[in-house]
C-alpha positions as CSV (number, residue, x, y, z in Angstrom):
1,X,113.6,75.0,122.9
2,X,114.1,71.3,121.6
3,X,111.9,69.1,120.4
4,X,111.4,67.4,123.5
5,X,111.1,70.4,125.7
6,X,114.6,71.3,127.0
7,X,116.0,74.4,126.3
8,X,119.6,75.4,124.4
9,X,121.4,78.2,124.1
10,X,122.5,80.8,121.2
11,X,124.8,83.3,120.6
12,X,124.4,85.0,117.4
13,X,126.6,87.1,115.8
14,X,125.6,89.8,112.6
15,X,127.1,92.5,110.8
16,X,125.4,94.6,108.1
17,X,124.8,91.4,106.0
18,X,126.0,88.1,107.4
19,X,126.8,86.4,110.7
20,X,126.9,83.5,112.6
21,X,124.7,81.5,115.0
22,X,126.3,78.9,117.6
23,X,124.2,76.5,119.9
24,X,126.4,76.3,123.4
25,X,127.0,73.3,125.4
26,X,125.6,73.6,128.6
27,X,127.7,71.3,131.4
28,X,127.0,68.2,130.1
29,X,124.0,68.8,127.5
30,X,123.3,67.2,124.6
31,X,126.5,65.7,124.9
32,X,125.8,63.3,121.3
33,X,124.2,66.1,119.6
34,X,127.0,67.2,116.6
35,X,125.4,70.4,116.3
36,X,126.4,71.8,119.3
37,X,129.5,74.1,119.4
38,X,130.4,74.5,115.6
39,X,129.6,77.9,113.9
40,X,127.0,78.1,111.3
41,X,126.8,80.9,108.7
42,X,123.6,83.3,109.1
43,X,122.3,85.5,105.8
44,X,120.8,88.5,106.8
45,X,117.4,89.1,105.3
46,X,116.4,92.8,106.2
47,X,117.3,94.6,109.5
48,X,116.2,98.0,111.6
49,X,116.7,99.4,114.8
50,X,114.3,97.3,115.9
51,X,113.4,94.1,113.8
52,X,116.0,91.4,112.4
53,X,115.5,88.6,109.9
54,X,118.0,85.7,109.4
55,X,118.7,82.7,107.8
56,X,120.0,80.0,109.0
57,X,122.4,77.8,107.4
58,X,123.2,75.0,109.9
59,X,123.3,72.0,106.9
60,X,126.6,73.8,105.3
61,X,128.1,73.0,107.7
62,X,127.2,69.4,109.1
63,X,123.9,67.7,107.4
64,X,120.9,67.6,109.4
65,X,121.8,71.2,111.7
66,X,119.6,74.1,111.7
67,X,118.1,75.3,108.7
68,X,115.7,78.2,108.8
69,X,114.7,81.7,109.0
70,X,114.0,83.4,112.0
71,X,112.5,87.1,112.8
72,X,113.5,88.7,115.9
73,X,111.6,92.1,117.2
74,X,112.9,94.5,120.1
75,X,111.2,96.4,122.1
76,X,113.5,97.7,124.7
77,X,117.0,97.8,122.5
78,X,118.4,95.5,124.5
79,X,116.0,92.1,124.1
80,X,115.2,90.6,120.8
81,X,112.2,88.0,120.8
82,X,111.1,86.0,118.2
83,X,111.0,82.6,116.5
84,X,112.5,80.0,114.1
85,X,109.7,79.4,111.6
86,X,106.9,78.8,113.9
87,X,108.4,76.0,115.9
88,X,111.6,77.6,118.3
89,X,110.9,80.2,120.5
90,X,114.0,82.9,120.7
91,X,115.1,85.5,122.9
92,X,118.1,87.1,123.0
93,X,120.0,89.6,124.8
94,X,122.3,92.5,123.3
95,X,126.1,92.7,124.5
């Protein structure tokens, strides 16, 4: 979620110790926000079958993007729930 409520979406992408994480433009969302769209480089921090920790580095690649770490738990295998900080609620879906 933003900060004023609305809602974006992520793919993230990891291998065994790095990845990426891209916010998607939705139709016409956040059509000034230069953040959108633009791959940012993700560290992994520790992984398991069920629990994944990242972080973030948005600012490497344009100032003022994401910058954080994140934990992610699954239950199911499929679903991975979690947050940015404690700020940005985050659930994803395995493909």
């Amino acid at each position: 979620q933003t900060q004023n409520g609305g809602e974006l979406t992520a793919q993230l992408t990891v291998t065994e110790s790095s990845g990426t994480w891209r916010f998607v433009r939705q139709g016409t969302q956040n059509r000034k926000n230069p953040c959108l769209d633009k791959d940012f480089p993700v560290d992994i921090l520790s992984q398991s079958a069920t629990d994944l920790e990242i972080k973030i580095n948005g600012a490497q690649v344009l100032q003022g993007c994401i910058n954080g770490k994140a934990t992610l738990h699954s239950a199911d295998g499929k679903t991975m729930q979690g947050s940015v900080g404690n700020e940005h609620a985050l659930s994803f879906t395995r493909k």
